[in-house]
C-alpha positions in Angstrom: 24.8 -0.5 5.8 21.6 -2.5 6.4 20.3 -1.9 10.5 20.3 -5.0 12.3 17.1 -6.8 12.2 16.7 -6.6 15.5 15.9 -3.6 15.5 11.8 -2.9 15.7 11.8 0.6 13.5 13.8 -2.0 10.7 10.7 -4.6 11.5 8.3 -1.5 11.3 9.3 0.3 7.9 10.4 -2.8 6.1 6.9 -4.5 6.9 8.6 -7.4 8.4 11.7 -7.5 5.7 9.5 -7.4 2.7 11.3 -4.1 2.0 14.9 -6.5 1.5 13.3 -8.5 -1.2 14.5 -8.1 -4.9 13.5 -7.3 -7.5 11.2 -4.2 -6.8 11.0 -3.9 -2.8 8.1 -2.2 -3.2 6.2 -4.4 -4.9 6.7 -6.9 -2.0 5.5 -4.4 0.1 2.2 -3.3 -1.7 1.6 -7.4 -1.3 0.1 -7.6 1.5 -2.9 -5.4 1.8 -3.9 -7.0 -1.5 -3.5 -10.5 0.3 -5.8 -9.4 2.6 -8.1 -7.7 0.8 -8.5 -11.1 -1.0 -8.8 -13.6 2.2 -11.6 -11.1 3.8 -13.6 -11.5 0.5 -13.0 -15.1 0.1 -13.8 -15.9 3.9 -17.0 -14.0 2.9 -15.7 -10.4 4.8 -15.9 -9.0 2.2 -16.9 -5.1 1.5 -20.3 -6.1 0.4 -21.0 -8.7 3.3 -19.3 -7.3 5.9 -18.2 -3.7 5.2 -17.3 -2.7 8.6 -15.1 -5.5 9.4 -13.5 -5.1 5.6 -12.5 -1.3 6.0 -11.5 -1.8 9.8 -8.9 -4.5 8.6 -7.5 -2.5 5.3 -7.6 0.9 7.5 -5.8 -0.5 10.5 -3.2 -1.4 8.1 -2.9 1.7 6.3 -3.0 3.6 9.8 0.0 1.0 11.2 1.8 1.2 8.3 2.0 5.2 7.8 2.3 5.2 11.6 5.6 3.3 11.0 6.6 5.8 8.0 6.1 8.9 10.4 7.3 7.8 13.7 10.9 5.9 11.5 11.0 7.8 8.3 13.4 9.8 9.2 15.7 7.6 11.1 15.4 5.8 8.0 16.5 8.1 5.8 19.4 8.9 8.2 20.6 5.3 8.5 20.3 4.6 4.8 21.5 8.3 3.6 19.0 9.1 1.5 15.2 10.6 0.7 12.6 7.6 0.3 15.3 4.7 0.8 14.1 1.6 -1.7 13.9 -0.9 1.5 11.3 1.7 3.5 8.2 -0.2 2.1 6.0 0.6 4.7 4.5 3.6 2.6 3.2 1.4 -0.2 1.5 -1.3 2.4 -0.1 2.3 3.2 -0.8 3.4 0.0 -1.7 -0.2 -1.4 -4.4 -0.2 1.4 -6.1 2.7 0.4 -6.1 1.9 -3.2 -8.7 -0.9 -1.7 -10.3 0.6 0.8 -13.5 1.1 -1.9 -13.2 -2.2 -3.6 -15.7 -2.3 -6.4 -18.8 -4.9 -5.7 -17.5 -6.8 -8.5 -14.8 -8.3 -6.7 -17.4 -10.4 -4.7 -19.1 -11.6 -7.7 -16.7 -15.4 -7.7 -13.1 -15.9 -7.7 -11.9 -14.7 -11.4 -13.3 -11.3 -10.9 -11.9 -11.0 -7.2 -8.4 -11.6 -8.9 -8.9 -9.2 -11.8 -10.7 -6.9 -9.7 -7.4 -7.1 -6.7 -5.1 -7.0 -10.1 -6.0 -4.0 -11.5 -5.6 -2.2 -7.8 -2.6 -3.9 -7.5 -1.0 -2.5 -11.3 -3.2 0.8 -10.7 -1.5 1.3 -7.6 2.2 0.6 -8.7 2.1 3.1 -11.6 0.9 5.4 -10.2 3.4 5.1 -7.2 6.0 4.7 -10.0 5.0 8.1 -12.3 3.8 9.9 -9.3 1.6 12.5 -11.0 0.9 15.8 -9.1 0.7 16.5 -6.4 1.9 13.0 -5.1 5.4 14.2 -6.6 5.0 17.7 -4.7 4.6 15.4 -1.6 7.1 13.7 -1.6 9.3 16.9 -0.8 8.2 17.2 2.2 10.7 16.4 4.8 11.2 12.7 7.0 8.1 10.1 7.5 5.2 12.7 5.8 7.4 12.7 2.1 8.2 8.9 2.2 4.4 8.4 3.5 2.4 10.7 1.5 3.4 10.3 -2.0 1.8 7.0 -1.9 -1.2 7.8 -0.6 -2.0 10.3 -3.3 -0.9 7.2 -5.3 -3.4 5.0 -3.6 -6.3 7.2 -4.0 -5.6 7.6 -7.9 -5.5 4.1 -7.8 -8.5 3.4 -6.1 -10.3 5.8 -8.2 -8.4 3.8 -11.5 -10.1 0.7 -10.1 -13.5 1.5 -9.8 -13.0 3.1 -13.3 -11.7 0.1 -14.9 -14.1 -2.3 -13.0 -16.6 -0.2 -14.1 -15.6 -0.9 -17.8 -15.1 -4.0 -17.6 -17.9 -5.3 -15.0 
């Protein structure tokens, strides 16, 4: 049974019923922070113009978001009746932020490398939320908000790290 929407912990680890969307609700919810990775840059706050007012925006939303996955995770998994339920996409709006938090300088160089630059974070960060090498598997064992949160941000840093790789390459 789906809680009532109502209900601010549904608001809070569903990132505003994002987490309802089909197909892959957690690909809805890595959305945002890439969204707004993309506006700050284009409304020149970026992380080479304005660095502080860049990470403050992506780290407030990580820190909101994995605040929501700790404080609800667990009444989560107790309403749905399972580990990690699929509509709980407040973890990847984490994880998605931290993937980036470091965004490589080449995303401010114009418009088509901001998009390829946000796209590769974006694919980077959903694979590696999807294979979950170690130890972002491991930590996902742990028990309530801290396993559905932390997976994905080990997923997030190998992502951010697979961005500045790839931008690197192709940049």
């Amino acid at each position: 049974m789906i809680p009532r929407p109502k209900d601010p912990r549904w608001h809070a680890v569903t990132v505003l019923g994002l987490g309802h969307l089909r197909p892959a609700p957690g690909t809805w919810g890595s959305l945002p922070p890439v969204a707004l990775a993309g506006l700050l840059v284009i409304g020149g706050l970026g992380p080479g113009a304005h660095p502080i007012v860049y990470h403050a925006a992506l780290l407030a939303v990580c820190m909101l978001a994995s605040a929501a996955c700790v404080a609800f995770g667990e009444w989560a998994e107790s309403w749905y009746g399972k580990k990690d339920p699929g509509w709980v996409v407040a973890d990847e709006t984490a994880g998605q932020a931290v993937a980036l938090l470091a965004l490589p300088s080449a995303a401010s160089g114009g418009f088509v490398p901001l998009v390829i630059t946000l796209g590769v974070a974006f694919l980077s960060f959903r694979l590696m939320d999807i294979i979950k090498p170690q130890p972002a598997d491991w930590l996902q064992k742990f028990p309530g908000g801290w396993g559905v949160l932390l997976d994905d941000l080990a997923a997030g840093v190998y992502a951010l790290l697979a961005t500045q790789l790839i931008a690197h390459m192709i940049f």
